[in-house]
N, C-alpha and C positions, 0 to 999 in steps of 0.2 A: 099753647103755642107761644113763644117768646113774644115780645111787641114789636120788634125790628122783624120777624115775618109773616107778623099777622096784619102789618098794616096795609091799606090801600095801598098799590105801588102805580108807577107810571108806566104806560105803556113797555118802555124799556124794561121794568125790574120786573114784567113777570112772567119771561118766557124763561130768565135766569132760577125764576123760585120753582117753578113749575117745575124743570128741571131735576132741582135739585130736591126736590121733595118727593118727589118719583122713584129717589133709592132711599127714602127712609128704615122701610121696613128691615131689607135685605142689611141696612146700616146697624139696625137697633137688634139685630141675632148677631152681626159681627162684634159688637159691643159688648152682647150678655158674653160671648163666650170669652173675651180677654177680663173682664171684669166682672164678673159671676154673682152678677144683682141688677133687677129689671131696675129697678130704678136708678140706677148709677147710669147703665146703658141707653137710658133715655134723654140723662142729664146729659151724655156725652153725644148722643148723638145731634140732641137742640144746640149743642157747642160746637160742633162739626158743620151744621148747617151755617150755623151764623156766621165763622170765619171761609165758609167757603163761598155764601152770597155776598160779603166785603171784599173778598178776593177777585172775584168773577170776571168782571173786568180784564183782571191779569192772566187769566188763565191761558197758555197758547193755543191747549189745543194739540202738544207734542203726546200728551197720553190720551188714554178715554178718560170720559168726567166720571164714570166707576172707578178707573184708578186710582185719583186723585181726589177722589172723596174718602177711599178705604185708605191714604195713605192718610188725610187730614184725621180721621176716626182713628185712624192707629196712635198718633201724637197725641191727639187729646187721653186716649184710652190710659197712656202710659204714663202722662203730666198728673191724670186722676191717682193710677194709683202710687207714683210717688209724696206726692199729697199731703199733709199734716192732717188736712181734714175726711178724710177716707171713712166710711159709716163702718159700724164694726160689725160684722154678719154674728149671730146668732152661737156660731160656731166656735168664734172668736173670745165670744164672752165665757164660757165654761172653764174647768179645770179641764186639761188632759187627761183622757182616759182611755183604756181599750174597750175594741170591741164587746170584749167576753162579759165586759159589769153593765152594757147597754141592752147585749142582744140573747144574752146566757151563754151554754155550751153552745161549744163549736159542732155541728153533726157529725155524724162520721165520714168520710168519702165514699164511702157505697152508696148514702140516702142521696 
């Protein structure tokens, strides 16, 4: 957990964390699915949390704090994968190939 929210807070900052840490999970599956690596979506969701407990304060209150957490996790999501530093998936690294030289023939459509 990052240091800005694992630290002791004041009375004040920790019905804000509580909160917000309350949609982590449902945050860190919205994340794998725009960015298709557990670890990127984790990165981004400790980056979603931290700009939304500095914001907090600001918050009105015009949406639910699930909106406006999925909209923060969406910005972050999209900032990641425009990115210079983006991790290269596995997939990435190989030559292009077809199916047919990874997985053999193709069956027929009856089997």
């Amino acid at each position: 957990m990052h240091p800005v929210l694992k630290r002791a807070p004041d009375e004040a900052g920790a019905e804000p964390m509580l909160r917000l840490e309350a949609h982590r999970q449902e945050l860190t599956a919205y994340a794998y699915r725009i960015l298709g690596s557990a670890f990127e979506a984790e990165d981004a969701v400790q980056e979603t949390l931290i700009r939304a407990w500095r914001a907090f304060d600001r918050f009105e209150g015009r949406s639910a704090l699930r909106s406006w957490l999925y909209r923060i996790t969406t910005n972050v999501c999209l900032d990641m994968l425009k990115g210079s530093q983006r991790r290269a998936r596995a997939m990435d690294l190989g030559p292009a190939s077809s199916a047919d030289t990874l997985l053999g023939a193709a069956l027929p459509e009856g089997a």
